[in-house]
Structure formats: structure tokens, C-alpha cells
C-alpha positions in Angstrom: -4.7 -29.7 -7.6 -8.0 -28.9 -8.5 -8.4 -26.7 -4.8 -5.4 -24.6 -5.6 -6.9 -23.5 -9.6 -10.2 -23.0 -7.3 -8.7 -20.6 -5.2 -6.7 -18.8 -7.5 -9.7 -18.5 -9.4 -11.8 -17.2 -6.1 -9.2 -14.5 -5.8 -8.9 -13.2 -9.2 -12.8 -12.8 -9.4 -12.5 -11.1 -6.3 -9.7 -8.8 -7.2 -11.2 -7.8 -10.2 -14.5 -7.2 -8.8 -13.0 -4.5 -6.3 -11.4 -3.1 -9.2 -15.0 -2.9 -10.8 -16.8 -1.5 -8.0 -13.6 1.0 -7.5 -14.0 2.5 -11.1 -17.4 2.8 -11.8 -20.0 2.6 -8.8 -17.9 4.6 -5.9 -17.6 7.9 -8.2 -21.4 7.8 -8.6 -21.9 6.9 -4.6 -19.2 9.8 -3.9 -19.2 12.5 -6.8 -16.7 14.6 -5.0 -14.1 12.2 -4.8 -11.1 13.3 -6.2 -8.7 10.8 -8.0 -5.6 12.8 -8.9 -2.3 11.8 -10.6 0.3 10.9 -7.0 2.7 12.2 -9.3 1.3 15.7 -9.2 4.4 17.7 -7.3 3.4 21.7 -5.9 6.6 23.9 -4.8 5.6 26.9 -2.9 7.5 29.1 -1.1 10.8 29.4 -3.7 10.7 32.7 -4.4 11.2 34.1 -0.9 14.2 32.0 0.1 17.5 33.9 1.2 20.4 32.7 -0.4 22.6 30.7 2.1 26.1 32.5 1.2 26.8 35.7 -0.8 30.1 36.7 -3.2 32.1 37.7 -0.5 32.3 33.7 1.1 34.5 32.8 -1.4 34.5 29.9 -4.5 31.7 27.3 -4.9 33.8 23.9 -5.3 31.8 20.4 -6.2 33.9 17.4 -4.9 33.8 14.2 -6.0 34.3 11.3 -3.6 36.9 9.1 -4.8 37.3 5.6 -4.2 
């Protein structure tokens, strides 16, 4: 019992010292390191698109599957 608090302790010491060394040594080590948001979303490009059908194909109908 005593091994497994050990090694559960072992691990959360070493987790958190990654963690530490992550945050505050690396960005002086590598200054230009960029640490954006992954939730950052770019769309390029929109504005030049053709539009896939014109007036003349007829009505745009939105089906819903039924069950």
C-alpha cells in the first residue's frame, strides 16, 4: 500500500515539474516561441468563391430525414 501512494506521489511531482519547467524556463531558453490559442480559426479565400448554382436552377429545398 505504501508503494502505490509512493508512486502516485513520484508521478505527480513529476508531472507538475514538466508543467513548471514548460511555463516559466522554456520561454526564456526560446523567446520566440509562440504559444497561441488552438482555438484561433483563419478563413481565407471567401470572397472569391463562385456560387455553385444561379436563379435560373430552380428552388432551394432543405429536407429533413425522417425516421
Amino acid at each position: 500500500m505504501v508503494a502505490i501512494v509512493r508512486i502516485i506521489l513520484i508521478i505527480a511531482v513529476v508531472y507538475f515539474g514538466i508543467r513548471v519547467v514548460d511555463r516559466f524556463i522554456i520561454p526564456y531558453l526560446f523567446p520566440n516561441r509562440r504559444r497561441g490559442n488552438d482555438n484561433d480559426t483563419t478563413i481565407s479565400g471567401s470572397e472569391n468563391r463562385k456560387k455553385r448554382f444561379s436563379k435560373e436552377d430552380g428552388d432551394y429545398v432543405d429536407y429533413e430525414e425522417m425516421k
